[in-house]
N, C-alpha and C positions, 0 to 999 in steps of 0.2 A: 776684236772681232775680225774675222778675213772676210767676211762677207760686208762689204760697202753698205748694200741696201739696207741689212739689218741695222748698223750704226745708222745711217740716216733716220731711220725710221725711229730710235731711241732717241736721235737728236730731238726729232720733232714732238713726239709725245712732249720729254721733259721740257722744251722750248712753250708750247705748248702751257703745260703747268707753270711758268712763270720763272723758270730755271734760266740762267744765261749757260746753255750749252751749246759746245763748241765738240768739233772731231782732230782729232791730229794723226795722219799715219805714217808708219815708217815700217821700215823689213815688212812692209805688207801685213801688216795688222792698223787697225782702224780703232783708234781709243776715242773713245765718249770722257770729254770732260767737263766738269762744271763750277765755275768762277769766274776769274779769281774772287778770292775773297783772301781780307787783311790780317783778321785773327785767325791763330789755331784751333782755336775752343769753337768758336762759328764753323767754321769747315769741319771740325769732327760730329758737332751738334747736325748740321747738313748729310754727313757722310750718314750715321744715321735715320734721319730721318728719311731720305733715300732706303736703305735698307726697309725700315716700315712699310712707307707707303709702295714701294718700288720693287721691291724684293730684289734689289740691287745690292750688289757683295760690293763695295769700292775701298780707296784707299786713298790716303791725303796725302800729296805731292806738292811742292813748292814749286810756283809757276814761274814758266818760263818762258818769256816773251818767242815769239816764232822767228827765225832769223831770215833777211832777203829782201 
């Protein structure tokens, strides 16, 4: 997302719903993400159920702690 407000505004709904969401941005885009979590199969089951209830398109990435 380039728009800040709108990520925040996603963070807090899903925050909100019980999601541990987090924003990270770089080159000026603003990602909404939501974890960590330890298995694959949870996180795809999550990626999912996001999709459902969310109508959220995502995708499962292997977390990377924030460096600083």
């Amino acid at each position: 997302m380039s728009n800040r407000a709108n990520a925040d505004n996603l963070q807090k709904t899903l925050r909100t719903q019980g999601y541990n969401a987090y924003i990270r941005t770089a080159d000026g885009v603003n990602r909404v993400f939501v974890g960590p979590l330890i298995e694959r199969a949870e996180a795809d089951r999550l990626r999912d159920q996001l999709d459902k209830q969310q109508k959220l398109k995502g995708i499962v990435v292997r977390f990377q702690p924030e460096r600083g």
